[in-house]
N, C-alpha and C positions, 0 to 999 in steps of 0.2 A: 803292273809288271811283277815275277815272281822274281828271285835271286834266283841265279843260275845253279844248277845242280853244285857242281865246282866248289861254292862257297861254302859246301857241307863234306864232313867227312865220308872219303870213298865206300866206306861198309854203312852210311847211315841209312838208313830204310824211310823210305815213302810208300804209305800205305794209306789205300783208302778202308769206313771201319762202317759197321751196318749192327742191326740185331734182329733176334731172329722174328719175336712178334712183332717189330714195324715193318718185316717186308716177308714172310716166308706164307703168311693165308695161315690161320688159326684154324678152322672148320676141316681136315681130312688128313688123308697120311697116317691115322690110327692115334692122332693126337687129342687127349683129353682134354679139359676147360680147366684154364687158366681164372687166377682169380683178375687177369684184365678182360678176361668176354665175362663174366660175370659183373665186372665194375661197370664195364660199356653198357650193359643191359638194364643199367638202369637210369633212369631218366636223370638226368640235369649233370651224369658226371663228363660227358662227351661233348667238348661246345658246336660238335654239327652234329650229335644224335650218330655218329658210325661207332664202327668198332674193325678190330682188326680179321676177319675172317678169311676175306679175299686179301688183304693189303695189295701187296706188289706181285703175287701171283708168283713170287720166288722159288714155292714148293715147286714147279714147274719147269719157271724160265730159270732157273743157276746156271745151265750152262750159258745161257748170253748173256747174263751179268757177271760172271766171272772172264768172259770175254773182252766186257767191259774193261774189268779192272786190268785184265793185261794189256790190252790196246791201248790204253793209255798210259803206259807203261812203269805203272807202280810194282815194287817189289814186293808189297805181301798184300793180306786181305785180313783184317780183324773183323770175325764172326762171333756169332752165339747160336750155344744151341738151348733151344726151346726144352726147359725142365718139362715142359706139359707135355711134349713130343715125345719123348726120349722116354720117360714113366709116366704115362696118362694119369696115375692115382700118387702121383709122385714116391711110388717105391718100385712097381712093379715093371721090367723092360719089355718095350713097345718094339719089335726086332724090325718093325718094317721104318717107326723114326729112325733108330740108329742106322739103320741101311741108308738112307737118307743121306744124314751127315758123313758115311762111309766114302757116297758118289762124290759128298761134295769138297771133301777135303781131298780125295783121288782127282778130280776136277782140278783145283788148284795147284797140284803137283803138277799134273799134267802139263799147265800153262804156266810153267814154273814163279807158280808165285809161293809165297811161304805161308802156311796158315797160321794166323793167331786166335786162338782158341780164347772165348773168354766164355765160362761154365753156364752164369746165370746174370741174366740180365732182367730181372725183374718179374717175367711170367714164371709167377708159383703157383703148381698144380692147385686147383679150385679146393682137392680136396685134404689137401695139406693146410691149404688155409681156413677150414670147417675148425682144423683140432686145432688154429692158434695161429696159425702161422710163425713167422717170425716173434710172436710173442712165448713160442713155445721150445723151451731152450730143447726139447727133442728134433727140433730143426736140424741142430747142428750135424746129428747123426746121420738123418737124411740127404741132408746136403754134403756131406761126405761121400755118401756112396753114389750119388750122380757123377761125383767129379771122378773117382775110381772108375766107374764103368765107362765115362769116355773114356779116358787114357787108355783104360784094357782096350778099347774099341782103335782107336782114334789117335792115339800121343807116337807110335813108332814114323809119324811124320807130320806131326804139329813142330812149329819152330816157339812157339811159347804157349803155356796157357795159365789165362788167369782166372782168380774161381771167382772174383763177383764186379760186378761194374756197379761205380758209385753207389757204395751203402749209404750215404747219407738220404739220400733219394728212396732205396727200399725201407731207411728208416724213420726218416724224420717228416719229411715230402709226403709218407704214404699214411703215416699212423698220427702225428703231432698236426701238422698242419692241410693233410684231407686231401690234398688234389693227386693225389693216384691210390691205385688199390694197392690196402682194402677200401682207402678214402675214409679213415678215422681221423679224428680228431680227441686223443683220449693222451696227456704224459705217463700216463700207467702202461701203457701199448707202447707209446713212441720210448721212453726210457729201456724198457727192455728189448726191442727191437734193435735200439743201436747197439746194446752190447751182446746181442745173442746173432746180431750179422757179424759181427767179428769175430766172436765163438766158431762160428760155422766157418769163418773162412780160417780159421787158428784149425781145427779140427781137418780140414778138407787138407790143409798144406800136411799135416803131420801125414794123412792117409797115404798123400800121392806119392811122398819121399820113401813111405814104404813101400811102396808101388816102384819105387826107381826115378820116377817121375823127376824133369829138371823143368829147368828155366821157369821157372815161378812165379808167379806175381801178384797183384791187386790193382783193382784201379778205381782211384779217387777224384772226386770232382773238388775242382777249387774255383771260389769266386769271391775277389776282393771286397771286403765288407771298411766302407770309407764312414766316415762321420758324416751328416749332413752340414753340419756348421761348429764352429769351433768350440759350443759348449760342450763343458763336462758330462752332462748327461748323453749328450749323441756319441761322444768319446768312447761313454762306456756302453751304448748302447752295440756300438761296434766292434768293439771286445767283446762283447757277448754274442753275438753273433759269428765273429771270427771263431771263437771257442766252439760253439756248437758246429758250424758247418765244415772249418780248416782244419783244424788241430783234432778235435775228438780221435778220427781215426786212425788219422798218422802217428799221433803220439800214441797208441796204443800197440800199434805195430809194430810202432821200432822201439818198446820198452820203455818209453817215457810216459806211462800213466794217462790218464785221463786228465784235460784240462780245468781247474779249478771254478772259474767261471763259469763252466755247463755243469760241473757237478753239481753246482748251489739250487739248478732248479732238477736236474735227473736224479741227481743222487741218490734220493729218497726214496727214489720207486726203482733203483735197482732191483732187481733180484738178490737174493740173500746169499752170499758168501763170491759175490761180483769177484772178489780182490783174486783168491783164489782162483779164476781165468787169465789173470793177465798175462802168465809165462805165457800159458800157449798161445795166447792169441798173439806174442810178437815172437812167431817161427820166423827163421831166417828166410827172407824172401830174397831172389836173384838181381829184381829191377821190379820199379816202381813205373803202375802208368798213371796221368795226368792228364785229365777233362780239364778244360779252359775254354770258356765264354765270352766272359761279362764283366762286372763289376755293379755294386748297387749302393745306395746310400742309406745312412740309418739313423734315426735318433730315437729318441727314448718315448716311451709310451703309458699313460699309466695304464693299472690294471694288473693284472698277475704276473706273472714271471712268465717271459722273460724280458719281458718291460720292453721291447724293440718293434721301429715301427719303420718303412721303408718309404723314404721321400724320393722325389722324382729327379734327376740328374740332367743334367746339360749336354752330354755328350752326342752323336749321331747315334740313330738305334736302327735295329735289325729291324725284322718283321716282327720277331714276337717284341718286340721294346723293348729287348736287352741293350744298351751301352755298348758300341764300341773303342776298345779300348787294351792297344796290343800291347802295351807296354807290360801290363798286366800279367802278362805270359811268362816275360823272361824276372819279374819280379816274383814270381811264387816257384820259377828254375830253383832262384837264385838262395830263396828262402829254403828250399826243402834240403838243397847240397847242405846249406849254411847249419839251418836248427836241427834237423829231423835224419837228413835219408847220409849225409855223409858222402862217402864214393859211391855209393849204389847208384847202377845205373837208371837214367829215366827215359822215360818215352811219354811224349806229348801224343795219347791214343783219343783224344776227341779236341778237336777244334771245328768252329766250321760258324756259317750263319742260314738262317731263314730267310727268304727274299721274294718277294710275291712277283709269279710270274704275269709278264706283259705278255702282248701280241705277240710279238717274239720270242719263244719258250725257251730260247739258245740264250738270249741277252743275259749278260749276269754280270756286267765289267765292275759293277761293286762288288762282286763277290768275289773276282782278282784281285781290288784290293786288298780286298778284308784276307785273302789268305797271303799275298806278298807282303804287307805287313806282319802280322804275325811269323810266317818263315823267317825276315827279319829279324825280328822277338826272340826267335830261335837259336838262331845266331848270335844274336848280342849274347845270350846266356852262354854260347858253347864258346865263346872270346873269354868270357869270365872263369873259365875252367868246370864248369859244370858237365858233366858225363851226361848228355843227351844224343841215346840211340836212333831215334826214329820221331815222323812226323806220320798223325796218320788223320785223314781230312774226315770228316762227320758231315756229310753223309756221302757214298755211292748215289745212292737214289733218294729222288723225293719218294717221301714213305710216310706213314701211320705215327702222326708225331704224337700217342696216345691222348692227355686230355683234351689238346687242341685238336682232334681229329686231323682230317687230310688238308686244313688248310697253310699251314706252314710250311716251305719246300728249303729245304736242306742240302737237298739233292747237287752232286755236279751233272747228272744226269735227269732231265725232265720223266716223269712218270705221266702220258695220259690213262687216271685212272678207270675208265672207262673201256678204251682198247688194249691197256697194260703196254701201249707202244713207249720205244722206250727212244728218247732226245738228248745225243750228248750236247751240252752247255759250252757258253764262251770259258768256263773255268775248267772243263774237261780239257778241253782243247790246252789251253793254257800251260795245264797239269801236262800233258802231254810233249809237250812242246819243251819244258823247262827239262821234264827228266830225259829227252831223247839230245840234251844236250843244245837245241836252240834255242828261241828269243822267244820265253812267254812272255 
């Protein structure tokens, strides 16, 4: 069962949240290569051998998936547009991508939903990534003018946009520990990557405010890092942990430095004169968003730094074997008003789980729990006096869940991908049902 509309404030937003390489077809529309058809094309980084080319056939079908999102009647839509789309060599505009995102933000007004823009969600042009990528603090310039050229395009009816979804993920996930592109494994790469994504979003917020540009933001993923057992060492192996994945970015953001315990092992492969970014990278942002999962356990491991190793947990798990575990949610609310974000406002822009579909492609009554509890989660934190605007569900559709290819489903809506036919879910329904004011 979901909690009824009611128990959330009147202006709070439900919104379901997508991106644009897990469902918009990478391969046409004038869109160059990403360094994810490049990472997919090569053997062993894909666990079914796809990539996202076709995905969800969304360059096409937007209008019946924006249909979707209204029909069941959420107030906004959290998008991305595709950097490879928009400037195929990631400098130069591609006028038939941006017409694209033109239809589809026009689209969403239409069906009076609000759009949430978020800039870049991971597909960095192929050939941005040739000179460095993120390891190239000339990124930041770049990714500046992406974000400028939507807005010129795009912002006189965006209701928010944010410029990067979970940097730790473009940073650390993709260059330190390998499982996305570029799929490196190097702390010289990953070290600079985390401080040259925050660069680029420091630099991108300075742009847009000259631009005029408002409601601002970023959005960061958080996931409980627990000790595996009481000793000292699993203690600290989850402080180190927490330090690298929670803290890093937020503390950067809002002015409090980099956390000590991830500097012990990045520190050293910063870039040379790091300190001298930190003003800008903690520009004044509007509202903060917040990815929530999981939770994972840790204890210490020898070997190099950072000495952390991940034991297996007790709890009930999703399809990918993440931990459920909603308490979770209103505990990292609670943490960000407390340490970090203050009054600024938050928005929970990814929640959601994996669920391997039966005979029945509608069936998903775990997957109402999994969100009626966490709405819950949501609650407790907004009882606590924490300023949380909005709930936005991960995913719309089953989609291109990158290294795991298409076997994970996310979706409230079944994707067969095959006929691209598209199955709303017992949690569409449900979704539907709670916001029109009855009994999900």
């Amino acid at each position: 069962m979901l909690p009824p509309r009611s128990d959330f404030p009147a202006d709070f937003v439900f919104g379901a949240a997508t991106s644009a390489y897990q469902i918009e077809g990478s391969g046409a529309g004038g869109a160059g290569l990403s360094h994810w058809d490049t990472f997919a094309a090569t053997p062993g980084n894909i666990a079914d051998g796809s990539d996202g080319r076709v995905a969800c056939d969304h360059l096409n079908r937007w209008p019946e998936d924006l249909d979707l999102v209204r029909d069941a009647g959420f107030d906004a839509y959290r998008f991305s547009a595709s950097w490879a789309r928009v400037m195929p060599d990631g400098v130069t505009l591609n006028p038939q991508g941006m017409d694209f995102y033109d239809r589809l933000v026009d689209g969403m007004v239409e069906r009076g939903l609000k759009p949430f823009l978020t800039c870049h969600h991971w597909d960095l042009p192929a050939d941005l990534a040739a000179l460095g990528g993120w390891q190239n603090r000339d990124i930041a310039a770049r990714f500046a003018d992406l974000c400028v050229a939507l807005h010129d395009r795009l912002g006189d009816r965006l209701a928010s946009t944010a410029t990067l979804n979970e940097p730790w993920c473009i940073a650390w996930l993709s260059h330190f520990l390998g499982h996305h592109a570029p799929g490196l494994r190097d702390i010289r790469a990953a070290s600079r990557a985390m401080h040259h994504v925050l660069l680029a979003h420091g630099t991108a917020v300075q742009a847009l405010r000259a631009e005029g540009a408002a409601n601002l933001g970023i959005v960061l993923n958080f996931e409980t890092a627990h000790p595996a057992d009481d000793t000292p060492e699993a203690r600290h192996a989850a402080e180190v942990q927490d330090a690298i994945y929670n803290q890093w970015f937020i503390r950067a953001l809002m002015g409090q430095g980099y956390p000590q315990a991830a500097l012990e092992g990045i520190g050293p492969h910063l870039p040379a004169g790091w300190q001298d970014d930190m003003a800008l990278i903690a520009q004044p942002l509007d509202w903060l968003g917040v990815n929530y999962y999981t939770r994972r356990l840790y204890t210490a491991a020898p070997g190099l730094w950072p000495h952390v190793a991940e034991a297996p947990g007790p709890l009930p798990k999703t399809q990918m074997g993440w931990e459920i575990r909603p308490e979770g949610l209103t505990e990292f609310l609670t943490r960000l008003a407390r340490d970090h974000t203050g009054a600024l406002p938050l928005y929970v822009t990814e929640n959601g789980m994996a669920l391997e579909a039966g005979q029945d492609v509608t069936a998903d009554a775990r997957r109402v729990q999994f969100i009626g509890d966490h709405l819950r989660a949501v609650r407790a934190a907004l009882a606590q006096g924490v300023d949380v605007r909005g709930f936005f569900y991960w995913s719309l559709l089953d989609n291109y869940e990158w290294a795991f290819g298409y076997g994970p489903r996310f979706g409230l809506v079944h994707v067969d991908y095959d006929s691209q036919t598209r199955t709303p879910k017992q949690s569409w329904h449900a979704f539907r049902a709670m916001l029109a004011g009855g009994d999900a």
